[in-house]
N, C-alpha and C positions, 0 to 999 in steps of 0.2 A: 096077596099081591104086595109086594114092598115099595115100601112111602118111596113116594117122587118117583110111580111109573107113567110114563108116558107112552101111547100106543107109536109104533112108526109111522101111520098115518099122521100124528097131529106133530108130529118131530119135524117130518116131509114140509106140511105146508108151514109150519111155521120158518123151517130156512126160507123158502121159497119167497114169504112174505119180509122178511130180513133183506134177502137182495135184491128184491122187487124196490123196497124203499129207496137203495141205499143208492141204484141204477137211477132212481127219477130225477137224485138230488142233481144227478150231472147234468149236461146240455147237450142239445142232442146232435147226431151225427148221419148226414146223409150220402148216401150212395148210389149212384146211377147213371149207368150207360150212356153215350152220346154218339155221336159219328165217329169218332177217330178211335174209341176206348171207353175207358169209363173213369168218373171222376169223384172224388173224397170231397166234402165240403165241411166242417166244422167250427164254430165258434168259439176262439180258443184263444184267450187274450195273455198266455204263457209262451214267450218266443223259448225258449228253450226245453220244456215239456211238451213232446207231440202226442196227440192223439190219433196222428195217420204216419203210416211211416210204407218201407219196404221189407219185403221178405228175400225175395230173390227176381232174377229177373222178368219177369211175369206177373209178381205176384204182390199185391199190396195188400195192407194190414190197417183197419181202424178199430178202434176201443170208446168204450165208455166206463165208466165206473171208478174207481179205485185207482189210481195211478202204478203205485207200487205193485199192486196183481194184473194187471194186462202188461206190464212190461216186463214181468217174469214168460207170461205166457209167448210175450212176439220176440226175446232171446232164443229162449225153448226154438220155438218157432223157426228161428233163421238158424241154429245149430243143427237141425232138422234136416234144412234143405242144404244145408252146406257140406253135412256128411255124407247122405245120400248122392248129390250131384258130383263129389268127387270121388263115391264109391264107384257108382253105375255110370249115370250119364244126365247131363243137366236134364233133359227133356221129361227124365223119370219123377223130378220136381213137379210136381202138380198143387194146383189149390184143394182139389177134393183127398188128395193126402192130406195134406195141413192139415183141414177141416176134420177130416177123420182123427186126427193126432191131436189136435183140441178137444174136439165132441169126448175124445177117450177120457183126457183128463180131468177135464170139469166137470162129468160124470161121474169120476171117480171119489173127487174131493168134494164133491154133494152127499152122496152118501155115506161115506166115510169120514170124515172130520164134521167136527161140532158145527164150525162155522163155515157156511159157503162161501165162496166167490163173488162179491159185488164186479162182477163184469161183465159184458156184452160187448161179440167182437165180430167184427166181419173180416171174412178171407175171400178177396177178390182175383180173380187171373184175366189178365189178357190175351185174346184168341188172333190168329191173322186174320179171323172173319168177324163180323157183330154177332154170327151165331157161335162162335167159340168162343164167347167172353162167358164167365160163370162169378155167379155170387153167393154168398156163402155165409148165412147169419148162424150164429152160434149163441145158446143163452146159457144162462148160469150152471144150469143144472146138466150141460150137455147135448142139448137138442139142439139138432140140424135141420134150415128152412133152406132148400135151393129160391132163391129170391129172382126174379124174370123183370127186368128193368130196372125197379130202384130198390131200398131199402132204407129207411129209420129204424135209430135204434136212442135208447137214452131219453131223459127230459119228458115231453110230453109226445113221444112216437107214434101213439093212436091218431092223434090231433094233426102231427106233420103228414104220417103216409096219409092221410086223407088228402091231403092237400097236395102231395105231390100226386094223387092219383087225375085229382083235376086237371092238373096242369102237363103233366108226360105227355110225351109223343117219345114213336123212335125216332130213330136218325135226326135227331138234334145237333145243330152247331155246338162247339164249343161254350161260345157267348151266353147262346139262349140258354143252354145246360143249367149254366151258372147262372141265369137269374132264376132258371125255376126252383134249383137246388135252394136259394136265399129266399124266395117266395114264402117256402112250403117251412122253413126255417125261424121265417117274420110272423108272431101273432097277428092278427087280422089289427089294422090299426096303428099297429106298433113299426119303430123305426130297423131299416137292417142295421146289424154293425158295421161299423168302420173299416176300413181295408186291417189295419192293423191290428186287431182283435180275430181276422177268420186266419184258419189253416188250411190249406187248400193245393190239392195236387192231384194227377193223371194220372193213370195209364194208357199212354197211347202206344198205339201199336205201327204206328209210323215212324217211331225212335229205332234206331240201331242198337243192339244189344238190350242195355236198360233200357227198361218199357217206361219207368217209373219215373216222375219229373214235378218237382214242388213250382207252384203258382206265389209267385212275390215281387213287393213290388211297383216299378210301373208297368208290367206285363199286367198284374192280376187286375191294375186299377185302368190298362184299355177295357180290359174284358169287361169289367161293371161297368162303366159308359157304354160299350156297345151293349150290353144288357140291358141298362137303362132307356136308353134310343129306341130299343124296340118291344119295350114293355108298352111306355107312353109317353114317348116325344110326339108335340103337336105336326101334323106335316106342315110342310113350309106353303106358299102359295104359286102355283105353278104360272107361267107365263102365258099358258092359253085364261086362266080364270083370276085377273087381279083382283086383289083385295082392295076390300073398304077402305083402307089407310093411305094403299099406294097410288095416285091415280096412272091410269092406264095410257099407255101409249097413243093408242086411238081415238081414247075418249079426254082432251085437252080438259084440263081444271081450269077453273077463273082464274087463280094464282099466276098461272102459264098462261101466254099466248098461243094459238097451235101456227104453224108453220103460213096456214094455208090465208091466214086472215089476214088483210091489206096494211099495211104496214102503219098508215095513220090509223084504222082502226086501234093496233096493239099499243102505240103510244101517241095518245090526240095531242099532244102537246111536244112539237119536238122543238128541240135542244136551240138555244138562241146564238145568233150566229154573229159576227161584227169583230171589229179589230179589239174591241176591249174586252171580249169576251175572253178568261181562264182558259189555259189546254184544262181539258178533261180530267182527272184523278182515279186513280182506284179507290177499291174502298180500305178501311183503317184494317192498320195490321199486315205480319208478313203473308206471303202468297206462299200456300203448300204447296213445294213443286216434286215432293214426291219421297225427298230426298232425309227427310227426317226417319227418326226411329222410333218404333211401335213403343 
């Protein structure tokens, strides 16, 4: 046997354990379905480096890993559908092509080159239905998950898709989308990031042409307030049940006179009357009449 053989088995798992590392070091990246489309969420404090991008029009692209090798593969990727669609016909453009045209290559340079791929990528399309959307997780080695509602990939992905499993429904708003997407994204405990730290965009299927549309902004920062709002905002107190603080219409405070109570009752002591007596005053300070600015 000649020095420094190594079986293809232990060749195998050791890439395997090489990109596995090198995928965790990144931050993870979620994806999933909502009423209108489906949406990208990532923690990504590089405005200029994307982690989510487009392919064509249907069709969107996230990464984890490696910077440099997932944006060789989502070039590849849109040269792909850009020849195709003006060979044939745009429609010919599919996500499960892509996938397929991925899954080839990262297969390829797993087994053949020394070194693998530190990358995980999803290929998402949008459908004119909820049942024509398709998601499409790809790993290092070339293996293809057709993924049914959401997907994590990168960081600690066991730990999130747990969490997103708790939390999905279908046909989710927008809004909600996005806070479950940041829920499942948040260690238990720990704070979300900032607007300006996530990367964040659609596919909606309600666009003309391009499906594809980035979240930035004050657009992306209503959407985490209404996310916020209906995670756990206190409700407010409604006007059939007052609150302890307010007193109630009907139920007069001490403070207050009620209307109904005889007029020497509400003030025993009234006002002294005679020629020497002061006109009356208001109290210190101007009167808001309405007219000042917030």
């Amino acid at each position: 046997m000649p020095f420094g053989y190594a079986s293809p088995e232990q060749i195998m798992r050791d890439k395997a354990d090489y990109a596995r590392k090198g995928i965790a070091r990144g931050r993870s990246v979620v994806v999933l379905q909502y009423e209108d489309g489906i949406l990208f969420v990532a923690p990504n404090p590089s405005r200029a480096l994307h982690k989510i991008s487009e392919i064509y029009d249907r069709i969107g692209f996230a990464a984890v890993g490696r910077y440099n090798e997932f944006e060789e593969l989502r070039l590849g990727g849109i040269r792909y559908a850009d020849i195709n669609g003006y060979t044939y016909d745009r429609s010919d453009v599919t996500g499960r092509g892509l996938a397929n045209l991925y899954a080839s290559n990262l297969g390829r340079i797993f087994t053949e080159s020394i070194k693998s791929l530190e990358v995980e990528v999803v290929v998402a399309e949008v459908g004119d239905t909820p049942d024509g959307d398709a998601i499409y997780r790809l790993t290092f080695d070339g293996s293809v998950f057709d993924e049914h509602g959401f997907a994590a990939m990168g960081g600690q992905a066991e730990a999130v898709a747990a969490r997103l499993k708790e939390r999905y429904r279908e046909s989710m708003a927008l809004g909600e989308a996005l806070g479950v997407a940041l829920a499942a994204l948040t260690e238990p405990g720990g704070e979300r990031p900032p607007v300006g730290q996530l990367e964040v965009a659609v596919l909606d299927r309600n666009r003309e042409h391009r499906k594809f549309l980035r979240l930035t902004g004050g657009r992306l920062e209503r959407l985490l307030g209404r996310s916020a709002e209906q995670e756990g905002a206190p409700e407010k107190p409604s006007a059939e049940q007052p609150s302890a603080e307010q007193p109630s219409a009907e139920q007069p405070s001490a403070e207050q006179p009620s209307a109904e109570q005889p007029k020497e009752q509400a003030s025993p002591t009234p006002p002294p009357t005679g020629p020497d007596t002061p006109p009356p005053t208001g109290p210190d300070g101007d009167v808001d009449d309405g007219s000042s600015p917030l």
